[in-house]
C-alpha positions in Angstrom: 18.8 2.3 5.9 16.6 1.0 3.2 16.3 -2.5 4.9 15.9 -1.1 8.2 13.2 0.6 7.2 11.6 -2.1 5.6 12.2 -4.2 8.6 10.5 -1.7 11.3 7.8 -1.7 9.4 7.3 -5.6 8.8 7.4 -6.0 12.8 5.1 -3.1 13.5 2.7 -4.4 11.1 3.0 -7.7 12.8 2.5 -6.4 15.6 -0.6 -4.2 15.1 -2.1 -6.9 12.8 -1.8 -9.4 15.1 -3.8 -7.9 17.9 -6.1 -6.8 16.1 -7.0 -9.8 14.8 -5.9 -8.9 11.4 -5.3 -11.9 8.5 -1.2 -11.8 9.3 -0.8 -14.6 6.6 -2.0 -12.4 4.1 1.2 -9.8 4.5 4.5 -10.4 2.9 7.0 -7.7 3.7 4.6 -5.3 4.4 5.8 -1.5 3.6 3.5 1.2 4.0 0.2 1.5 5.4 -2.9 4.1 4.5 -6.2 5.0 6.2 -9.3 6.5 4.2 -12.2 8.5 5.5 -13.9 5.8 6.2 -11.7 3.9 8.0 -10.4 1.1 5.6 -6.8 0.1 6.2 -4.9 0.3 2.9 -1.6 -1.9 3.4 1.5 -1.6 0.8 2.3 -5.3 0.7 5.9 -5.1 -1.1 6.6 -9.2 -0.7 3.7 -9.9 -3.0 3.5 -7.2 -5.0 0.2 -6.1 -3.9 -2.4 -3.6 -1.7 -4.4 -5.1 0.7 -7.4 -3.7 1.6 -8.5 -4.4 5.7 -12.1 -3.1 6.7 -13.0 -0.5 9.3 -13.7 -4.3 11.4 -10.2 -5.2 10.7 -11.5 -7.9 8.3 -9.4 -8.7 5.4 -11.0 -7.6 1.8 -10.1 -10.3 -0.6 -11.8 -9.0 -3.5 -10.7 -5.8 -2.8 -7.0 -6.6 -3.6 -5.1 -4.9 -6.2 -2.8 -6.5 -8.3 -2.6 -4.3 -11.6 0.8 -2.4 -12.4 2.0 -2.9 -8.9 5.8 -3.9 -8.7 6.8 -3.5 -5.5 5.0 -1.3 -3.5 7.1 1.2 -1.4 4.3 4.0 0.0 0.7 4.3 -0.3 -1.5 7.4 0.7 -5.5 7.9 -0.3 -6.6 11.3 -1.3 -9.7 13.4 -0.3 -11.6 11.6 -2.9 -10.3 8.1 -1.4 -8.3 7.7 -4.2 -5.2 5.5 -3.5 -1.6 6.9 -4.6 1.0 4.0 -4.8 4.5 3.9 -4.8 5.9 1.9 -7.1 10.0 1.7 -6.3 11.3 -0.8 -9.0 9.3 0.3 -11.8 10.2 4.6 -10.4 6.4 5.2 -10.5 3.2 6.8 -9.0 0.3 5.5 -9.6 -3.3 6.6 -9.1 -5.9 4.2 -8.4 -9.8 5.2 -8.5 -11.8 2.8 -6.2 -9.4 -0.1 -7.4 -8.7 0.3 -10.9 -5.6 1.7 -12.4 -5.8 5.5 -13.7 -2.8 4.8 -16.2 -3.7 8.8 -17.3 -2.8 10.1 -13.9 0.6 7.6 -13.2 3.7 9.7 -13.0 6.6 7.9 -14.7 9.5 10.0 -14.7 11.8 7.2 -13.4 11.6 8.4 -10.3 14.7 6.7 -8.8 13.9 4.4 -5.6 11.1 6.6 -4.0 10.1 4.7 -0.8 7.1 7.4 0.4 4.0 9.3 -0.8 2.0 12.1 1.4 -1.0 13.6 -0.3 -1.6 17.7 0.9 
């Protein structure tokens, strides 16, 4: 179920990305995907261990990448403050993000075992 998961999501990534224009070489197994307010597409890219950020344009944010304590990257969600919560399923974590910096203060490591998704309420 895990795999098939994964899988779905790759191809409907693909799929989306792809006509929309979006950077597909940039996505490696993608997982999970995320919208803030103001449109930015927030993408859990699990191959390569990092979130992608896509503009309201569709345009791939290089800069805008975040690499710090990600380890693959199962769920992402951004909160009413467009605060990004990630998923971190190898490492059992959830980590907070505050307009792309790590909040190590606000990560949640219980060992959660294999979490794969994150809603925010």
């Amino acid at each position: 179920m895990k795999y098939t998961k994964s899988i779905v999501c790759t191809l409907l990534c693909l799929v989306v990305f792809s006509s929309l224009g979006f950077a597909a070489s940039a996505l490696n197994s993608p997982s999970a995907v995320a919208v803030d307010a103001t449109g930015n597409l927030w993408v859990a890219n699990q191959g390569a261990n990092n979130i992608l950020k896509f503009n309201s344009s569709y345009v791939l944010q290089p800069k805008a990448t975040i690499t710090a304590g990600i380890n693959t990257p199962t769920g992402i969600a951004v909160d009413a403050l467009g605060n990004l919560w990630v998923i971190d399923s190898v490492d059992g974590e959830v980590t907070q993000y505050v307009k792309g910096v790590q909040n190590t203060a606000a990560t949640i490591t219980n060992r959660i075992v294999d979490p794969t998704g994150i809603a925010i309420d």
